[in-house]
N, C-alpha and C positions, 0 to 999 in steps of 0.2 A: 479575436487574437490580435490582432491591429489596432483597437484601441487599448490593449493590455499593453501593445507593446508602446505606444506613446505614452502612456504614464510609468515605464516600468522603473526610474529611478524614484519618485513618488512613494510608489508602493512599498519596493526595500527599502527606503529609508523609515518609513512607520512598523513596517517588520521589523525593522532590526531594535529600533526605538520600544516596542512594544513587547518582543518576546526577547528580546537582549541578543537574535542572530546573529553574528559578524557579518557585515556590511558584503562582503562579499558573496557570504552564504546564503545570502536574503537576495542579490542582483540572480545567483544561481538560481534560487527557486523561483523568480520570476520568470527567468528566459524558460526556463522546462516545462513552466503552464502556457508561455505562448506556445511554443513547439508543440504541445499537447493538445491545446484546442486547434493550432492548424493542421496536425495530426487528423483529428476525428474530423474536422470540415472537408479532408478530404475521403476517409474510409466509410461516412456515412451515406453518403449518393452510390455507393457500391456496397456497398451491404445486403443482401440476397439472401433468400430464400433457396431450396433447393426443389428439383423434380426430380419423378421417378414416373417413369415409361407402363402403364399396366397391360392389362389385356386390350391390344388394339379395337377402336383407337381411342379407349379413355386414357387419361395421363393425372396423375397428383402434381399437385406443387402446393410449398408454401410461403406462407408471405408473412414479410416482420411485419408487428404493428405496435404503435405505443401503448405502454404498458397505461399510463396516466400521471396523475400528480408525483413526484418522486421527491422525496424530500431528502435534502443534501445536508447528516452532520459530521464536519469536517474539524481535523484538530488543529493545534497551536504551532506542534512544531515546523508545518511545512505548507503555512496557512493558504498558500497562492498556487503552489503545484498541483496539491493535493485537490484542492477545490476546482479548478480549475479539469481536471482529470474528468470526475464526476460528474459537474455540470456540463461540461463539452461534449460526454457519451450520450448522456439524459438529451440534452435540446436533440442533436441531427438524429435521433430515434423518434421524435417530433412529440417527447414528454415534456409538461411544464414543469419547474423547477422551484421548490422552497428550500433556499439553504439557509440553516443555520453554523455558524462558526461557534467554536470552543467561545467560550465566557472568558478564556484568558486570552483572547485576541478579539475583541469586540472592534475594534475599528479598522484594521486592516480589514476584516471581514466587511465590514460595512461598505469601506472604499471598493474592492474588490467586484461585489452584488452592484453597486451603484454605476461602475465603469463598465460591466456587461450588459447590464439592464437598460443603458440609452444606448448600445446597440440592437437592441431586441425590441418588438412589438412588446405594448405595453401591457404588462400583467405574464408576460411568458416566464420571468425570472421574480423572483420575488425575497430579499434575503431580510431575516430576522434576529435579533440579538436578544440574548440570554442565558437564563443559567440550565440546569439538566430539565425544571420542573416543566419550561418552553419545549424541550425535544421532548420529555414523554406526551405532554399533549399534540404533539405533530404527531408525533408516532401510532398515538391513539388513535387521531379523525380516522371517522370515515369511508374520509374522501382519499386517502393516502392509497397508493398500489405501489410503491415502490421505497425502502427509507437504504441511506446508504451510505453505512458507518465507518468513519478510520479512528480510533481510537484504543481506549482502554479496554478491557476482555470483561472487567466486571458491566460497565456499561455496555456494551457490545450484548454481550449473556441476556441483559438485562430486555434489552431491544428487543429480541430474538424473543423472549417470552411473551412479552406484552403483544407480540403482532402474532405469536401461534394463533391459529384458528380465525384469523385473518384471510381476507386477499391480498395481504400486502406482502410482498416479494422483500427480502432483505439480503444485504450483500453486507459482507463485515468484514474488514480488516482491521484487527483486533492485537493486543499486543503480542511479545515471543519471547525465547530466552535463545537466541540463536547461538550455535556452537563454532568454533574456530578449529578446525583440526590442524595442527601442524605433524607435516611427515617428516621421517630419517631421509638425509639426504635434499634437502633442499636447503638455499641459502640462510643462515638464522637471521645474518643483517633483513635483506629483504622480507623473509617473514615478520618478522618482529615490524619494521615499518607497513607493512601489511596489517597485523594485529594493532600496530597503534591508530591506522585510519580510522579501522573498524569501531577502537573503543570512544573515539577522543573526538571526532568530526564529530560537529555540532553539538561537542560536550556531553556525547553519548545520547542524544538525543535522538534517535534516527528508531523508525520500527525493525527496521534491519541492522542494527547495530552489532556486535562483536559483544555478546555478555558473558561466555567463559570460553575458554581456551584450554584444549587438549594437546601439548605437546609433548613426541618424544624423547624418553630420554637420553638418546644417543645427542641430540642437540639441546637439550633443556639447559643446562646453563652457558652455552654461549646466545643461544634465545633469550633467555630473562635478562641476560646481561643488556644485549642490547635493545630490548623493551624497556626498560630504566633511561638509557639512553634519549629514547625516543618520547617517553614522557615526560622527561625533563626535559626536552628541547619544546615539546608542546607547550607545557607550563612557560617557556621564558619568550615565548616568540609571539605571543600576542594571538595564536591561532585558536586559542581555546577561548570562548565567549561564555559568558553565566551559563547556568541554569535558568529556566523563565520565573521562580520563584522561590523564597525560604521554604516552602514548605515541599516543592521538590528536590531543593539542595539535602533539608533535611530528609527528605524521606531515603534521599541514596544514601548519607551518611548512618542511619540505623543500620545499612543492611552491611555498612563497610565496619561500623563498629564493632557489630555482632561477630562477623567475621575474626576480626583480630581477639575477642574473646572466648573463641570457638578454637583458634588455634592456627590461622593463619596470621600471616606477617606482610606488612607494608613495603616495601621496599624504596617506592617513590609516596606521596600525599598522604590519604588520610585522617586529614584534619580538615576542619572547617576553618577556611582562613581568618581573620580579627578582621574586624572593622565592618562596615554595610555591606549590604548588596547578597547575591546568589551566587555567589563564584566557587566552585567546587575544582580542586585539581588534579587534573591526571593523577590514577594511581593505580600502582601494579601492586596488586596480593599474588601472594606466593604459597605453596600450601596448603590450598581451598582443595576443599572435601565435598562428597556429592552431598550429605547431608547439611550444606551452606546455603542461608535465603541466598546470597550472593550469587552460587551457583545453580541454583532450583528455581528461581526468579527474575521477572525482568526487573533488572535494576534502574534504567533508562538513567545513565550519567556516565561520568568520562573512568571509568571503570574496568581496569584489566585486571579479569581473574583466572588465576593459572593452576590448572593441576596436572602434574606430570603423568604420562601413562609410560605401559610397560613395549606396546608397540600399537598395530593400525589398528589391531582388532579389538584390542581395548578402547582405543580413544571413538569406535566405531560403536561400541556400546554402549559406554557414555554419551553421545553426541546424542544417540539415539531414545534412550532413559530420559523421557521430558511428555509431560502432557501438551506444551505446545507445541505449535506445527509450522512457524511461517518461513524461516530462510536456516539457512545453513554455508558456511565458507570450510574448503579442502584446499589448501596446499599442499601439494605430492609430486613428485617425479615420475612416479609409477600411475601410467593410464590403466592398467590394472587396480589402484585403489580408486583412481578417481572414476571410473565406472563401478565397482563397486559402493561407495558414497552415493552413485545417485539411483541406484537401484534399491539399497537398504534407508538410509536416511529418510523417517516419515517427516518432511516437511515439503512447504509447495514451491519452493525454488533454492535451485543449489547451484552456487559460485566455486569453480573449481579453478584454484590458482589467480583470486580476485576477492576482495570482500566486499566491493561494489560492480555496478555495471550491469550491460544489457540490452541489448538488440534495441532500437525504436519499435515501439508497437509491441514490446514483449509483454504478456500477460503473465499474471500470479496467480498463485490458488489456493490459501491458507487451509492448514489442518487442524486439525485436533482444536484446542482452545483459543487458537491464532484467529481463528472466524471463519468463513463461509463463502463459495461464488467466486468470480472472476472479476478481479480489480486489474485494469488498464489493458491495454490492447485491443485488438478486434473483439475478444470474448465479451470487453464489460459491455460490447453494442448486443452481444444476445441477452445480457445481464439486462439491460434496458428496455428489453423487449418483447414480447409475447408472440405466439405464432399463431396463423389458420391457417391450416390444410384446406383447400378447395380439389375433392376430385370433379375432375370434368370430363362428361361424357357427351354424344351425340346424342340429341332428340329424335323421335319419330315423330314427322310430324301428320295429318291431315292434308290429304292430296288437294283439297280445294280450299284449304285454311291461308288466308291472307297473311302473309309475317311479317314480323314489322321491321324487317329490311324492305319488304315491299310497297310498306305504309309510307316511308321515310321516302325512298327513291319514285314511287311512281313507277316500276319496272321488275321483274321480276330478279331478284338474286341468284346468281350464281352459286353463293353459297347455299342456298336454301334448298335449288336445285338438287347440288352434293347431296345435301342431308336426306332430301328424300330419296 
């Protein structure tokens, strides 16, 4: 953690250089991987095993143990946090570590692996560069007992097959289509700047990102009004950073085009600006229908898509209508919906009146196509780890049998005495 944190202007500046982050956003993903590995350098020396009392006076317990090799593939957009997460859970479980980074971040990753690894005994870290055909062959060895994905859901699926019938343990955090619910009754300025964090921070980039939005109608258009607002000000303020390349700029603009030939309407962007680069800009659709890739898909770009509902229980059935499973945001005044949302809502973490944020040390646990397992917190150290139960019981021993408390000391043992 201490040497991440001496290089950490270094590091965002080749992140930001590399996946196009705003400078800022890349210093942020730094400090949150040092916090993260001083995080687990402190919860892994406390990390325990449990007992249980049996028939006097045997007793069970058991005790973590390293699972083995764990191979680390970690994505682009949050190349230092993310990584950083994974590996810091892996080592203090006392597993050695292969990480591969996304192929669109080959050198942050490299820097990264290299700034850990002359902290560490030689061989305990080991990081590698390339393209998918490098992780399916990691994922294939062997020697692999643990692989541990943050990415895309096709690759993720993909993972998850090739290691069935394995001993290799896998933990996926995989993509989502998370829902926004806006309630009656709550501010629409603040929501609306709420839904623009969600769609627009790091250019939509984020696995928790804000990818459709259910507001009611009692405030729907003083909402959209001031979401136009708020993407407009993204777009002029310099907050919004590319995309990390044409071919993910284009792929969000297919799902925005479709859209507005499906029957929704732009209000703020959709167009692909003139001239080079990956720049895609805020844009609120309006009008979006559940039968929308826009709405049915993770779009992963600075993207707000809005369809009005008739009240909670609607936008409660919609949010809920998705094969993915990983995050979800509720804005509400009523603690009656918002316990409601986290009792119906199948996804593995729900923001209630936030569309970011979270406890240090809080743990996640994707559903449905989102992926698999516990990612961050205390949970990803049992994720790391395998268990043996030891029960233990007293011996009977042989009244004239030498024991080797006796052999050791020269003296008869007290305890041996007990036993017999």
């Amino acid at each position: 953690a201490h040497a991440l944190a001496e290089r950490a202007e270094e590091l965002a500046e080749l992140n930001a250089r590399e996946t196009g982050k705003p400078i800022g956003d890349a210093r942020g993903g730094v400090g949150a991987g040092v916090d993260t590995l001083l995080q687990y350098s402190e919860l892994g020396p406390v990390h325990r095993g449990k007992s249980l009392l049996g028939t006097l006076p045997n007793v069970d317990f058991s005790v973590p143990r390293p699972r083995g090799v764990t191979v680390a593939l970690t994505p682009w957009n949050d190349p230092v946090a993310v990584a950083a997460g994974i590996i810091g859970a892996a080592l203090v479980m006392g597993n050695t570590v292969i990480h591969k980074p996304s192929e669109r971040c080959p050198h942050i990753g490299e820097l990264l692996g290299r700034i850990l690894a002359e902290a560490l005994p030689d061989g305990v870290l080991v990081s590698v560069v390339g393209g998918g055909d490098v992780g399916d062959r990691l994922v294939a060895h062997e020697g692999t007992r643990v692989v541990a994905h943050v990415g895309s859901t096709a690759a993720g699926e993909a993972i998850a097959r090739r290691a069935a019938g394995t001993p290799t343990h896998v933990i996926r955090e995989n993509g989502g289509n998370d829902p926004l619910l806006v309630d009656a009754g709550v501010d629409p300025a603040w929501a609306a700047a709420q839904a623009a964090l969600g769609s627009f921070a790091n250019a939509g980039q984020i696995c928790t990102s804000v990818e459709r939005i259910y507001v009611h109608r009692d405030i729907a258009d003083r909402f959209t009004a001031a979401l136009v607002a708020e993407a407009e000000r993204w777009n002029s303020s310099g907050d919004l950073g590319p995309l990390v390349d044409e071919r993910m700029r284009d792929a969000v603009h297919e799902q925005v085009a479709e859209a507005l030939t499906e029957g929704a309407r732009a209000l703020v962007g959709g167009r692909v600006p003139d001239g080079p680069g990956s720049r895609y800009p805020a844009t609120v659709l309006v009008d979006c229908t559940a039968d929308m890739t826009v709405m049915s898909a993770e779009t992963f770009g600075p993207v707000a898509a809005v369809q009005v509902v008739a009240d909670f229980d609607e936008a409660l059935a919609r949010a809920s209508d998705d094969r993915y499973g990983l995050a979800a945001s509720v804005l509400t005044g009523s603690m009656e919906h918002a316990q409601r949302a986290a009792a119906e809502l199948p996804v593995g973490t729900i923001k209630v009146n936030g569309v970011f944020g979270g406890a240090p040390g809080g743990a996640a646990q994707p559903r449905g196509r989102s992926g698999s397992g516990f990612g961050y917190g205390p949970e990803l150290l049992d994720e790391m780890s395998t268990t043996t139960v030891v029960h233990l019981g007293l011996p009977v021993l042989d009244a004239g049998a030498v024991t080797p408390a006796e052999d050791a000391s020269g003296s008869v043992s007290t305890d041996a005495g007990d036993a017999r």
